[in-house]
C-alpha positions in Angstrom: 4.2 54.1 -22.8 1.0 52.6 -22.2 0.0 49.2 -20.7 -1.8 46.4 -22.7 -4.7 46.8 -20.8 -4.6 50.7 -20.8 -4.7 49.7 -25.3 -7.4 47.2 -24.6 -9.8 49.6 -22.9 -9.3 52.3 -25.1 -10.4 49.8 -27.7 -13.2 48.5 -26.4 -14.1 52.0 -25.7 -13.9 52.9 -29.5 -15.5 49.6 -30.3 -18.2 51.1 -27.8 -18.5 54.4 -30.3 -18.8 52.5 -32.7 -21.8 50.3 -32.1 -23.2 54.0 -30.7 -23.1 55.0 -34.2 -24.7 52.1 -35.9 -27.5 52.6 -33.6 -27.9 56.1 -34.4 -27.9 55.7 -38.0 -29.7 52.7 -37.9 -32.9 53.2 -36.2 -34.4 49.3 -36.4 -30.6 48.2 -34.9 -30.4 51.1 -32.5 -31.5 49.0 -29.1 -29.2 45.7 -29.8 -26.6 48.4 -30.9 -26.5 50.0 -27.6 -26.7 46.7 -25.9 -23.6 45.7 -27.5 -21.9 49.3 -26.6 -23.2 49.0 -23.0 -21.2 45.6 -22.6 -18.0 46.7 -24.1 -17.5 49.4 -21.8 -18.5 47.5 -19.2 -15.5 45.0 -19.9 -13.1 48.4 -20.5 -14.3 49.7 -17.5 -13.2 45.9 -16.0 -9.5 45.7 -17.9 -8.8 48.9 -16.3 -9.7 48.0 -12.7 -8.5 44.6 -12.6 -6.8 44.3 -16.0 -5.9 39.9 -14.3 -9.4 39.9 -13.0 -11.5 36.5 -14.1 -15.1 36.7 -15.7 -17.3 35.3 -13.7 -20.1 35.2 -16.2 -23.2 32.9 -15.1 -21.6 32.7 -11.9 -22.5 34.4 -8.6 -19.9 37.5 -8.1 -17.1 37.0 -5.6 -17.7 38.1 -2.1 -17.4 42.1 -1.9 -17.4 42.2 -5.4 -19.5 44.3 -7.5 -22.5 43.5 -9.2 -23.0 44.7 -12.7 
C-alpha cells in the first residue's frame, strides 16, 4: 500500500504534466506554465525525501541542506 506522501508526490507529479500541457498548447502561457510545473516537482521531489521536512521558504536553507 502506498504512503501518503508516496500519493502526494505522484500528484504533484501529475499536477506537474499537467501545467506541461497547458504550456504546450498554450504558447503565450507556456513560460509561467513551466514555472509552475518546475515548482511542483520540486515540492514531489521534497515529500519524497523528507515527506516531515519544513519549508523554509524566504529563509536561508538549514546547514548541509540543499539549495534549490
Amino acid at each position: 500500500m502506498a504512503t501518503n506522501a508516496e500519493i502526494a508526490a505522484r500528484l504533484l507529479r501529475d499536477a506537474a504534466g499537467f501545467f506541461r500541457t497547458v504550456g504546450e498548447q498554450n504558447a503565450p502561457l507556456k513560460e509561467h506554465m513551466d514555472k509552475n510545473a518546475q515548482a511542483f516537482e520540486v515540492m514531489a521531489e521534497r515529500v519524497e525525501a523528507d515527506p516531515l521536512g519544513e519549508a523554509s521558504f524566504g529563509q536561508p536553507p538549514a546547514e548541509g541542506a540543499p539549495e534549490d
